[in-house]
C-alpha positions as CSV (number, residue, x, y, z in Angstrom):
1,X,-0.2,133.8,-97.0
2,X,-0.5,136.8,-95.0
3,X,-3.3,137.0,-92.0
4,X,-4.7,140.3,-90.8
5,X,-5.3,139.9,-87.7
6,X,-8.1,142.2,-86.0
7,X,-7.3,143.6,-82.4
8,X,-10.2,144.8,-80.4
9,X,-10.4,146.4,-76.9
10,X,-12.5,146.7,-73.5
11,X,-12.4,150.1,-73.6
12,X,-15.3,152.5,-73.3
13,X,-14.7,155.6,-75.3
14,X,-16.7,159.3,-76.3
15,X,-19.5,160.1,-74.4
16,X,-20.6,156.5,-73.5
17,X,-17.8,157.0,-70.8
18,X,-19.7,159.5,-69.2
19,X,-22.9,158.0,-69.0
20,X,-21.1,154.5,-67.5
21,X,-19.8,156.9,-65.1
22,X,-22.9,159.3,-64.4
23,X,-25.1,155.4,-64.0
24,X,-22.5,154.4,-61.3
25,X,-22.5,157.9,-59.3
26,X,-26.0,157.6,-59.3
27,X,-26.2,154.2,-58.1
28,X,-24.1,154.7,-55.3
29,X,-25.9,157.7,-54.3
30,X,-28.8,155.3,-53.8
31,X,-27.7,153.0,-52.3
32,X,-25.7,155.3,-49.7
33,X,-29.2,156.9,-49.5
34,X,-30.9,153.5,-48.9
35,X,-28.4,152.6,-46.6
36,X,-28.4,155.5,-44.1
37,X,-32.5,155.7,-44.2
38,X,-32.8,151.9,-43.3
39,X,-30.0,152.4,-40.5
40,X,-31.5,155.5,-39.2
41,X,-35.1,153.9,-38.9
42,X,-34.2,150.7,-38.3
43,X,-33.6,150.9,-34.0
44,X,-36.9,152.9,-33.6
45,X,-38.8,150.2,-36.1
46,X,-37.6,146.9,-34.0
47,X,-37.7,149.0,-30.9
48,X,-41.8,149.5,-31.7
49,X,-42.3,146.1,-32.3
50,X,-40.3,145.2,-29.5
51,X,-37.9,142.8,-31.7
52,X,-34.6,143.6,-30.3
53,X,-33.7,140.0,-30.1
54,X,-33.6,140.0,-33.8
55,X,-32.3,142.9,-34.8
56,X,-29.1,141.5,-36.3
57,X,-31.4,139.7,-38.9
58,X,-32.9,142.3,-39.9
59,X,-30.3,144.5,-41.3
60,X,-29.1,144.5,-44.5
61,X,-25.8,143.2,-45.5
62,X,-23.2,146.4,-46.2
C-alpha cells in the first residue's frame, strides 16, 4: 500500500509577492508618517493646553 503524500509550502509566489510587499512598504510609510506628525505636534498641543505634567501619557507607544 503505497501513500502519496502531498507537501505544501508557506511561500508566496508570482505577483502576489509584490503586492505583500508593496501593502507592507505602504504601511510603514504610514505609520513613519503618523509617527513624525504626532511627535512634531505633540509639544506645541500639550504646551497649549498647558498639560506638560502628562505628556508621557499622551504619546503613542513606538
Amino acid at each position: 500500500m503505497a501513500q502519496s503524500v502531498v507537501q505544501t509550502t508557506n511561500r508566496i509566489s508570482g505577483s502576489r509577492k509584490w503586492w505583500a510587499l508593496a501593502t507592507v512598504l505602504l504601511t510603514m510609510f504610514f505609520s513613519s508618517m503618523d509617527q513624525t506628525v504626532v511627535s512634531t505636534a505633540l509639544p506645541t498641543i500639550i504646551g497649549d493646553l498647558h498639560g506638560f505634567s502628562l505628556y508621557a501619557w499622551s504619546l503613542p507607544p513606538i
